[in-house]
C-alpha atoms as one frame of an Amber mdcrd trajectory, in Angstrom:
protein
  52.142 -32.188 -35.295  53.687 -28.990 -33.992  52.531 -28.202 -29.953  50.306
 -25.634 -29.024  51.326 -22.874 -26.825  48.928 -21.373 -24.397  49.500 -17.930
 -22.089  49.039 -18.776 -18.005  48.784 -16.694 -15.515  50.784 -17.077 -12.378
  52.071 -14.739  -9.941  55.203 -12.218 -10.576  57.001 -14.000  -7.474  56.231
 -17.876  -9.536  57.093 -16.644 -12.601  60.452 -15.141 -11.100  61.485 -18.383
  -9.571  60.283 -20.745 -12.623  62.627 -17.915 -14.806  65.554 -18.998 -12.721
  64.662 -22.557 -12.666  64.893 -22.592 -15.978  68.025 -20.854 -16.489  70.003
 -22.980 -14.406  68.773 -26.017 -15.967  69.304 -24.806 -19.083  65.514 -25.676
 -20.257  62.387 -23.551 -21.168  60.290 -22.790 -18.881  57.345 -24.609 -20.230
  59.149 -28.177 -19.789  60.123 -26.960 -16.205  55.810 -26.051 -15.665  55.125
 -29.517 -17.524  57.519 -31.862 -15.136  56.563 -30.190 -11.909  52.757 -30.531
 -12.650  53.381 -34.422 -13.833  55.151 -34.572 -10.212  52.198 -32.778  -8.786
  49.512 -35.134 -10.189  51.580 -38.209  -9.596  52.282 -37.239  -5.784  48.443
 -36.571  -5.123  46.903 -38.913  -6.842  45.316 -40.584  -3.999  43.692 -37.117
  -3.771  42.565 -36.434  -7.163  41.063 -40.309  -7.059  39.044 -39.404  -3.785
  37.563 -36.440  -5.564  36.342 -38.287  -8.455  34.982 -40.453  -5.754  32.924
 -38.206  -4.031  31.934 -36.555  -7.544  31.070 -39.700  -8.875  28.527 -40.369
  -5.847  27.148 -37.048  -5.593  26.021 -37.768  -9.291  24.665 -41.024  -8.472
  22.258 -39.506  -6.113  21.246 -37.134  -8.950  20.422 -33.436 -10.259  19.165
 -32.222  -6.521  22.441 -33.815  -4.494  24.586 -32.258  -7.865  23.054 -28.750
  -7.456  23.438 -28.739  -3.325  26.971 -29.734  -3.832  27.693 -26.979  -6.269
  26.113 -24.531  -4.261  26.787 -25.194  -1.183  23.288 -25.695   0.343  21.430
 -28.700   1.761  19.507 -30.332  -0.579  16.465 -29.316   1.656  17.401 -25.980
   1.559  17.075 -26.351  -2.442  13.710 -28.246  -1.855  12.259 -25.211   0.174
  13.258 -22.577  -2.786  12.114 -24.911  -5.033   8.610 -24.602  -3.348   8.722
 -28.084  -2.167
């Protein structure tokens, strides 16, 4: 199956330094992006898996916890402009 090539965004100072990166290694620069982000997630994993932590127990607590979390209010605050 042939990959898939996708367009990102990054800034003209990133994409610079990935363009040299490349060069000097003699590789594209999409196996230079893939490798450092496969460091990335390997180095923070113990981040990533406390995030799906606290995701996982906001969700647990249900729709009213979920919605204060995305928003940013107290789930009282929610209650009160919900009428409650």
């Amino acid at each position: 199956m042939p990959t898939k090539y996708d367009s990102l965004k990054v800034e003209s100072g990133t994409k610079e330094r990935l363009r040299y990166v490349a060069a000097i290694e003699d590789r594209a620069q999409y196996q230079v992006l893939d490798e450092a982000l496969a460091e990335y997630i390997e180095r923070h994993a113990d981040r990533f898996r406390a995030g799906i932590d606290r995701m996982t127990a906001v969700l647990r607590r249900g729709d009213r916890a979920l919605a204060a979390h995305m928003t940013g209010l107290g789930e009282e605050d929610l209650a009160r402009l919900e009428g409650r």
